[in-house]
C-alpha atoms as one frame of an Amber mdcrd trajectory, in Angstrom:
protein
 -48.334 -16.069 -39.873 -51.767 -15.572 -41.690 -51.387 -19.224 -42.826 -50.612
 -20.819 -39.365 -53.643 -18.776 -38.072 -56.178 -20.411 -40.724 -54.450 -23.512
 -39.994 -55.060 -22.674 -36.029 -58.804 -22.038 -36.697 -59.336 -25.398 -38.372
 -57.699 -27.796 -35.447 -60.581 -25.693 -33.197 -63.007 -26.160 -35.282 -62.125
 -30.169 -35.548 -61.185 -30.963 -32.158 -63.455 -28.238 -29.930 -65.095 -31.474
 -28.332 -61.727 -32.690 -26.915 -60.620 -29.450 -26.126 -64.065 -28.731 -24.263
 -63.722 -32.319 -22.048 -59.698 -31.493 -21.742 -60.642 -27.800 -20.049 -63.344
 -29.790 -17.803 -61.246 -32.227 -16.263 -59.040 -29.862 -15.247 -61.181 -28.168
 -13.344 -62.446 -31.266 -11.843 -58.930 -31.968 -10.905 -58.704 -28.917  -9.536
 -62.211 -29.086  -7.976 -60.974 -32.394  -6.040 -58.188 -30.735  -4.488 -59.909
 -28.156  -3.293 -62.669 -30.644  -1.993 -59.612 -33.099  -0.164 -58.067 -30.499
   1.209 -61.120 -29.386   2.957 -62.707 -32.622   3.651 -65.927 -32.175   1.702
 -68.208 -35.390   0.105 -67.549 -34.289  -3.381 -63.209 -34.998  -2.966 -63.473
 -38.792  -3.432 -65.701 -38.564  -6.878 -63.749 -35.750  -8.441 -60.434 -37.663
  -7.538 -61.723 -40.305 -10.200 -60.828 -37.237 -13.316 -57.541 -37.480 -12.174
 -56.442 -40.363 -14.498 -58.682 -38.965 -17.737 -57.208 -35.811 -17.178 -53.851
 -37.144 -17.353 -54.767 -38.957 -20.567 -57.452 -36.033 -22.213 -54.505 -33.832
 -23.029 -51.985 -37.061 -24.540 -54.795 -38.319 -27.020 -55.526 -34.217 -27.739
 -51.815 -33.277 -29.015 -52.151 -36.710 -30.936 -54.983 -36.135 -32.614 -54.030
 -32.659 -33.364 -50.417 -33.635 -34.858 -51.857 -35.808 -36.769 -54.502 -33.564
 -38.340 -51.811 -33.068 -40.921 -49.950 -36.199 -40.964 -46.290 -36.676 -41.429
 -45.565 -40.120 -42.279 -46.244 -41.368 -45.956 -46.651 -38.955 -48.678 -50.148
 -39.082 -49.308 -51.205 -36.047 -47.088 -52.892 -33.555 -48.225 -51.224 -30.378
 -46.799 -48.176 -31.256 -48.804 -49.705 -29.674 -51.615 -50.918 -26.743 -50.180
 -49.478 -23.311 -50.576 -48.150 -23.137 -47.285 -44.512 -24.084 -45.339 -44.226
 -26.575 -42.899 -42.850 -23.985 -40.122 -46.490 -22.458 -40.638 -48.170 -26.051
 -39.734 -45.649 -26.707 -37.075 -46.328 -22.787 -35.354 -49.905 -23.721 -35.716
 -49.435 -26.856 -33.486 -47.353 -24.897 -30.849 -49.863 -22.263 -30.528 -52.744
 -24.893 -30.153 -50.999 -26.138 -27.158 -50.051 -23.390 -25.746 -53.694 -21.448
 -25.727 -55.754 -24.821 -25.785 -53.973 -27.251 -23.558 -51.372 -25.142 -21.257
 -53.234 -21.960 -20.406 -56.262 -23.898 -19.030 -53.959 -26.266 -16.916 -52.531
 -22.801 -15.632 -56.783 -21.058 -15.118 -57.096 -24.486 -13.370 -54.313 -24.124
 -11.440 -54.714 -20.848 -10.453 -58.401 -22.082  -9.482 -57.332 -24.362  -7.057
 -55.187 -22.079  -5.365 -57.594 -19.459  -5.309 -60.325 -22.208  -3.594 -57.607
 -22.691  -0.689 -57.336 -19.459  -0.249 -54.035 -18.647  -1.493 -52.741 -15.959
  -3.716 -51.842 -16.807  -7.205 -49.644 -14.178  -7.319 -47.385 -15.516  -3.774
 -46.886 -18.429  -6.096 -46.187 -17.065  -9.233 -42.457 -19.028  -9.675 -44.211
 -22.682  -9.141 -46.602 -21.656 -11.286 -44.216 -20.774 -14.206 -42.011 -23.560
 -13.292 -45.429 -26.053 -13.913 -46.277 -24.355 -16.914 -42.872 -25.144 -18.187
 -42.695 -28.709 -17.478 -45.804 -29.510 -18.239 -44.971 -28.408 -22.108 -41.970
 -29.974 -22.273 -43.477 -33.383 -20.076 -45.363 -34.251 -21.610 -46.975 -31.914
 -24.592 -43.470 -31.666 -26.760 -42.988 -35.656 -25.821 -46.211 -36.273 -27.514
 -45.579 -33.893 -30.381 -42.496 -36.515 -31.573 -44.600 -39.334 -30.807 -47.807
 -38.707 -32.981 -45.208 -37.160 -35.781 -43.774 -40.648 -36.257 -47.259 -42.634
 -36.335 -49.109 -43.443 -38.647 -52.697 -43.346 -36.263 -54.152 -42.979 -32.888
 -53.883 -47.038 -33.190 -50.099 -46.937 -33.752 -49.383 -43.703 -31.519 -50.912
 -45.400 -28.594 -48.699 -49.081 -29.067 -45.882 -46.770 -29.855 -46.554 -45.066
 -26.458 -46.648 -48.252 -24.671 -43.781 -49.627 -26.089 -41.442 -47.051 -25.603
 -42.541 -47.053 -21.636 -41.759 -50.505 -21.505 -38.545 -49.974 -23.472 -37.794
 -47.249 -20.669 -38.643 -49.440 -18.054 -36.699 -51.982 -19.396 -33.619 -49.435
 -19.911 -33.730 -48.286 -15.836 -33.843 -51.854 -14.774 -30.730 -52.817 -17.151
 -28.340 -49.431 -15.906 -29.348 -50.186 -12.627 -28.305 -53.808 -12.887 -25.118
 -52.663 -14.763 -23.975 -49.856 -13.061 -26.257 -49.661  -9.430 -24.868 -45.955
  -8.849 -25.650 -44.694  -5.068 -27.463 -41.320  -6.919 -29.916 -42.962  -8.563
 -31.996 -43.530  -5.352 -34.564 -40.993  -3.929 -33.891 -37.329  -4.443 -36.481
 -36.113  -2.260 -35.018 -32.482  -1.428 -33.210 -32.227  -5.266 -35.471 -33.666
  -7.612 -35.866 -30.495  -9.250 -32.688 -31.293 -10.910 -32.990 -34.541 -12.103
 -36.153 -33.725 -13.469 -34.613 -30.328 -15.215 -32.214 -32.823 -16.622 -34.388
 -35.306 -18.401 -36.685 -32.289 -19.252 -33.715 -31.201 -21.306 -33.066 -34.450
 -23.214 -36.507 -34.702 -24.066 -36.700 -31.451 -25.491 -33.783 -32.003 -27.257
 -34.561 -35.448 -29.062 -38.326 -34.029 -29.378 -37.233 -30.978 -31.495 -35.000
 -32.976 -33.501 -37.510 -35.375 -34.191 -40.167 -32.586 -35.515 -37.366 -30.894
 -37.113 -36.413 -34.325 -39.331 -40.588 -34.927 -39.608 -41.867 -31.269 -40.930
 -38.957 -30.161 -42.435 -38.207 -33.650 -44.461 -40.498 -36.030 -43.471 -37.594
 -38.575 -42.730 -39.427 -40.769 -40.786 -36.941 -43.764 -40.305 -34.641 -41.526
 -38.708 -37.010 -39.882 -37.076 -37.848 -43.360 -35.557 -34.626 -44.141 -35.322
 -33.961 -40.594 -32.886 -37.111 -41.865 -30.863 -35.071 -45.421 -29.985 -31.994
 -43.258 -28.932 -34.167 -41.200 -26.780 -35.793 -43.750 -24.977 -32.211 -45.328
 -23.919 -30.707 -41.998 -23.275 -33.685 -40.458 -20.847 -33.104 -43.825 -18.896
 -29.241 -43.562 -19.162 -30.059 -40.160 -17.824 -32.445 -40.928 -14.785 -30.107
 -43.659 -13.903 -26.584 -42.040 -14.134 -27.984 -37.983 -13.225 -25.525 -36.443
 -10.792 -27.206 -35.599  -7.810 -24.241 -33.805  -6.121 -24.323 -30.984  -8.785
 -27.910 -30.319  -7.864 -27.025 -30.212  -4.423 -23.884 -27.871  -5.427 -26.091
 -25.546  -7.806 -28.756 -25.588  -4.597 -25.662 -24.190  -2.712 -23.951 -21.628
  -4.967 -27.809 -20.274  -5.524 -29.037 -19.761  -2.198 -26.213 -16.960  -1.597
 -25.674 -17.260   1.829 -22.035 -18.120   2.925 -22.010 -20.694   5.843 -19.073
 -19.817   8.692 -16.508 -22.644   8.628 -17.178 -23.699  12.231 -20.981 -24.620
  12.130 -21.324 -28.233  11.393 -17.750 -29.268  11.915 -17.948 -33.252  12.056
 -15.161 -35.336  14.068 -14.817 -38.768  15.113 -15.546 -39.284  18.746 -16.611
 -43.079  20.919 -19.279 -42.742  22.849 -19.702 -45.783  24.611 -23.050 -47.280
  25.976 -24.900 -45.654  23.232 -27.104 -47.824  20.471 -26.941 -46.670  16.591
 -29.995 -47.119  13.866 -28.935 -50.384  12.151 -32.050 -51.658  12.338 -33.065
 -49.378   9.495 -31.090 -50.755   6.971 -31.221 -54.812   7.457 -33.116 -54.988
   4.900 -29.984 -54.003   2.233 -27.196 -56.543   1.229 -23.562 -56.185   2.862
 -22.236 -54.743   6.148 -23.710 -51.807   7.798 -20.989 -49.473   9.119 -21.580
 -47.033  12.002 -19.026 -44.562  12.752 -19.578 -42.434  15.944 -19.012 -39.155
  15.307 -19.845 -35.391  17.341 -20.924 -32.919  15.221 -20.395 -29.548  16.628
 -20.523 -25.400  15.861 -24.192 -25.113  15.280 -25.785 -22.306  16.763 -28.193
 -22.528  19.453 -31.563 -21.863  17.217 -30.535 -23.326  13.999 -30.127 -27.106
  12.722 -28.308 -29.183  10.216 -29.961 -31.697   8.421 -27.637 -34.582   6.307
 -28.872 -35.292   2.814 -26.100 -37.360   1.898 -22.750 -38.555   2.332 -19.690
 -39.676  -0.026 -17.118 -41.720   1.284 -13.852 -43.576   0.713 -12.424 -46.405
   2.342  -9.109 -47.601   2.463  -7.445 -50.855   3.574  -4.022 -51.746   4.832
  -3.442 -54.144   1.639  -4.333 -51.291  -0.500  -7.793 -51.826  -1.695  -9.857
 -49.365  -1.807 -14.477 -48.440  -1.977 -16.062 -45.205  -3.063 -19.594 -44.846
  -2.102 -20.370 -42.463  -3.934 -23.249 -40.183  -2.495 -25.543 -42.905  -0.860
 -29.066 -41.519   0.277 -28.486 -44.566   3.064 -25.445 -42.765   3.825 -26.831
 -39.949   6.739 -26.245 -38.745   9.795 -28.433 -40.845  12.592 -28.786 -39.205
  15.879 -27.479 -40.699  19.019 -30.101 -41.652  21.319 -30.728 -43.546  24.287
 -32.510 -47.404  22.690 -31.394 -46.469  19.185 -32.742 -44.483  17.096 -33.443
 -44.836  13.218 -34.997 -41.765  12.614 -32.588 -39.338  10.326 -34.131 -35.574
  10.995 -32.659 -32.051  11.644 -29.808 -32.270  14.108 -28.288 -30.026  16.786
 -24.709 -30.242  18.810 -23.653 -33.413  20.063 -23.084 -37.187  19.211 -24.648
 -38.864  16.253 -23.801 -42.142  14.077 -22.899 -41.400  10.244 -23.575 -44.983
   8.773 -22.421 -46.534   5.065 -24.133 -49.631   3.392 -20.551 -51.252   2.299
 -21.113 -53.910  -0.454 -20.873 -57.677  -0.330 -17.903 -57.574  -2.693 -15.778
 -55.441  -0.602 -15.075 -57.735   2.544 -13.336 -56.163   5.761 -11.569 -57.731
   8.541 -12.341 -56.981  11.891  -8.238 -56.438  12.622  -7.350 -54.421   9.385
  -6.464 -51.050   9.220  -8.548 -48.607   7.677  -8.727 -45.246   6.490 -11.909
 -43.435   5.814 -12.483 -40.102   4.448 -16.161 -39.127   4.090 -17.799 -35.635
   2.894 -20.814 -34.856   4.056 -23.413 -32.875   2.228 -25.490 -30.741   4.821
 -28.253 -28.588   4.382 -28.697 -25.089   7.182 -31.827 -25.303   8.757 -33.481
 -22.180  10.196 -35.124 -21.447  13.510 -38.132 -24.341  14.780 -41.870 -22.905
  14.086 -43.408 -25.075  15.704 -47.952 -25.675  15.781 -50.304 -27.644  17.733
 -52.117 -30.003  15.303 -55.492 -31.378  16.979 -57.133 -35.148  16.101 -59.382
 -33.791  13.046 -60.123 -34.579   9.526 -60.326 -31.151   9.261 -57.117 -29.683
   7.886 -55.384 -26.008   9.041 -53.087 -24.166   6.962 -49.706 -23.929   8.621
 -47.142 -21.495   7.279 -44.379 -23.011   5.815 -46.009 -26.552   6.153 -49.160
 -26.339   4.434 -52.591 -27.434   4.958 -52.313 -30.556   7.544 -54.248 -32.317
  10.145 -53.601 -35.331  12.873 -55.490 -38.164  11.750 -56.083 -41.620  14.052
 -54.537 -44.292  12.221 -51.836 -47.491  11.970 -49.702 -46.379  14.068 -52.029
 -44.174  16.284 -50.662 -40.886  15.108 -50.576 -40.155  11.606 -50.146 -36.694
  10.463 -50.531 -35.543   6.705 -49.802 -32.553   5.011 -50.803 -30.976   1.466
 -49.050 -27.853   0.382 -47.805 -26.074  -2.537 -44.790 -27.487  -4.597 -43.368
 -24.385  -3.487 -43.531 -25.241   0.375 -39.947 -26.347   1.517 -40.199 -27.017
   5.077 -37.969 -29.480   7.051 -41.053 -31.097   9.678 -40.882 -33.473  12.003
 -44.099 -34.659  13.704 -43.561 -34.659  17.858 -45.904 -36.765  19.634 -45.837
 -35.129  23.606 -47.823 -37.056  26.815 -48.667 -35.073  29.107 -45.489 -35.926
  31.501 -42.077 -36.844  30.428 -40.320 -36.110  26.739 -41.432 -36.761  23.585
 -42.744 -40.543  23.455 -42.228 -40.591  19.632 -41.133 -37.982  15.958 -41.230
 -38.881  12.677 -39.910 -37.040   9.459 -42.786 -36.353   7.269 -41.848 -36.950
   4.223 -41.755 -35.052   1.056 -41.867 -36.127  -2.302 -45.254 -37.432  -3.597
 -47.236 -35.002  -5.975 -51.175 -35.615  -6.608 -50.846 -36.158  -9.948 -48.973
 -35.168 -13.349 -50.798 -31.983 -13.590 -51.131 -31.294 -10.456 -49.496 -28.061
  -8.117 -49.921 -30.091  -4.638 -47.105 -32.100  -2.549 -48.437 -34.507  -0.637
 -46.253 -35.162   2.589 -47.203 -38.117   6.076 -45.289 -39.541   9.044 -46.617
 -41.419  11.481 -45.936 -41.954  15.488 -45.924 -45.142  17.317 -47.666 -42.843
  20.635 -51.242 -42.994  21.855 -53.442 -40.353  21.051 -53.164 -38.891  24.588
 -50.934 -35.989  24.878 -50.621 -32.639  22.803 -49.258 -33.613  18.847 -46.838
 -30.851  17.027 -45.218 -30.459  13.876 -42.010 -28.631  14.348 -40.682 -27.076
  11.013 -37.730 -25.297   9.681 -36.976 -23.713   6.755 -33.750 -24.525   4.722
 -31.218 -21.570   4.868 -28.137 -22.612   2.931 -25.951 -25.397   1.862 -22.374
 -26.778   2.714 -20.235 -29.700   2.817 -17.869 -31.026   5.403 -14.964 -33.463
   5.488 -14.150 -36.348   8.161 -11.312 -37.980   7.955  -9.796 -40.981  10.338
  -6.986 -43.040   9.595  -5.786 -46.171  10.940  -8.630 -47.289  12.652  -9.862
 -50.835  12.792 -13.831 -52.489  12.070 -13.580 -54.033  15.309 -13.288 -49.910
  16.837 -16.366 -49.540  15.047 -20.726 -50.567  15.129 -20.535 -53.106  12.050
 -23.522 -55.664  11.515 -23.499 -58.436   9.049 -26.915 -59.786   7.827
């Protein structure tokens, strides 16, 4: 331990400047959300750090891996009276003290700036600290152990992101699954599962490197990794997040709330218009759902069907994000958000390959994955560039914009609200409500969801966001048989 210590001293002493501008653009990072979120004239230059902070840190665990280098055998800690699990602990620590704990003191700055407690967020905080070492400080440890240079590290770097790149678009060709589009709600898992890979091809890769400085296979383990993270991203399962989601929040859903049963309702227009913009036939079955209880809500996050023809062929969706529960509404309605009791359209995108006849039997079973939504909390939000802090929501204000209403939201990644933003004249119901939606962070180091909707309304008239907080999770099954297409919405493009 005494060696990786001395070791420890000497990447300070060599690299304090880069840890010194590292530590400052994080607190400029943290600075500018502090200064966006409340609107001051310093948020737009401090946003500018975000980008060298993102990069500071990279080119730091680079330089310091390659303090003692690991590729050739002309290095000069190879003949030094000390192992390499003393170098390698010396590294770890680095990052750990010099790179991770002041992203977290920045972290907790920005919080503390907002005026939120650290400690209410404790978790997310964790949780950040954690993927932030794995994504991307143990990602560049195998990088800079297989280079010979900053020079080589940095068109190593850009290669394997184009590799990657390359990769997703070639499984998505090849295999175009249905869960490889947005997990807004679940992404925790996806991203828990490529952490994983990358941990475990990056500690192989230091493991062949400073234990036997094999550095073609070492190479060769980067190449693999690169495929398999986009093999991974592509081909994740998103219904096991949505199952571990379920089994973890421990609360056991009655059988009879969200029952869902096919059921015409004539005169009634569905949401195609939504999805014209996707190849094949858009399918809208009419459907009630039913057993929700009066001051709760269901929202759909996806659905998995099957569909079976008369000559025996058969389609699996698998679980489409398209696939959701529309509500019913008088002129159509696109918008998928919470639902109550009552009539609603559960649509499929069905592929150009898998041609139905109007006249042909069919039999459809779907599952649909549902998430309990608690009671509405629901706040005024005034025209102001000034944002309030909204429990459960964040902080958020009603801007004027394209279309009139625009409402946007920064909170915690902890913050798991369901909103919808409700646009009220003064007589008459709601002229217009949009989902805000809920998946773009600040940045790569950043603690801060960013979430927006819009409403087609005038700015006369009181503006709300009504949120609810998830609850649980459950499934439920629909199943119809013998029905025909021409019983059915269908549009062709």
């Amino acid at each position: 331990m005494r060696d990786a210590l001395l070791i420890f001293r000497k990447d300070v002493r060599r690299l304090w400047p880069l840890v010194a501008l590292n530590g400052f653009l994080f607190d400029s990072v943290a600075a500018g959300d502090v200064a966006t979120i409340f609107n001051t004239k310093t948020a737009v230059p401090l946003l500018f750090m975000q980008l060298p902070a993102i990069l500071c840190p990279l080119f730091l665990i680079a330089a310091l891996i390659q303090q003692e280098k690991l590729t050739g055998d002309r290095a000069y800690w190879f003949t030094r009276p000390f192992s390499w699990r003393n170098v390698l602990a010396a590294k770890l620590l680095f990052a750990v003290v010099l790179v991770s704990l002041p992203l977290l003191m920045a972290q907790v700055t920005a919080l503390l700036g907002t005026g939120l407690s650290p400690f209410a967020y404790a978790g997310m905080l964790l949780r950040e600290q954690v993927r932030f070492f794995i994504v991307p400080v143990i990602e560049i440890f195998a990088l800079a152990a297989v280079t010979r240079g900053m020079v080589e590290f940095i068109w190593v770097t850009l290669l394997c992101m184009v590799a990657q790149l390359i990769g997703l678009l070639i499984f998505l060709t090849v295999f175009n699954p249905a869960e490889a589009q947005d997990w807004p709600r679940f992404e925790w898992f996806r991203s828990a599962v490529l952490a994983a890979f990358a941990l475990l091809f990056a500690a192989a890769i230091l493991l062949l490197q400073y234990a036997g400085r094999r550095t073609t296979l070492a190479r060769a383990t980067l190449a693999a990794a690169v495929i398999a993270l986009a093999w991974a991203r592509v081909l994740a399962p998103w219904h096991v997040g949505f199952d571990l989601a379920r089994r973890w929040s421990g609360y056991a859903v009655d059988p009879v709330i969200g029952q869902v049963s096919y059921s015409p309702h004539p005169n009634l227009m569905h949401g195609g218009a939504c999805w014209f913009e996707r190849p094949g036939t858009f399918l809208f079955i009419p459907i009630d759902v039913k057993g929700i209880p009066e001051n709760l809500a269901v929202f759909s996050e996806r659905t998995a069907a099957r569909i079976e023809t008369s000559d025996g062929r058969a389609w699996n969706s698998g679980w489409q994000a398209v696939g959701q529960i529309l509500p019913s509404s008088p002129g159509g309605s696109c918008l998928h958000k919470p639902l109550s009791n009552g009539p609603g359209w559960l649509n499929f995108n069905l592929p150009r390959r898998f041609r139905l006849q109007p006249t042909e039997r069919l039999h459809i079973r779907a599952s649909v994955a549902f998430t309990l939504l608690g009671p509405v909390q629901t706040a005024t939000l005034p025209i102001s560039t000034h944002m309030r802090w909204i429990s459960g929501v964040g902080f958020c204000a009603a801007l004027v914009g394209e279309p009139p209403v625009v409402a946007e939201c920064i909170a915690p990644l902890e913050e798991r609200a369901y909103t919808v933003l409700r646009t009220q004249p003064p007589v008459g119901p709601p002229c217009s409500e949009d989902l805000l939606s809920n998946s773009v962070m600040s940045s790569g180091i950043g603690i801060w969801r960013f979430s927006g909707g819009g409403g087609t309304c005038a700015t006369q008239g009181q503006i709300y966001l009504d949120s609810r907080q998830p609850i649980a999770y459950f499934e439920r099954e629909l199943d119809i048989s013998g029905i025909r297409l021409a019983d059915l919405e269908y549009q062709r493009p």
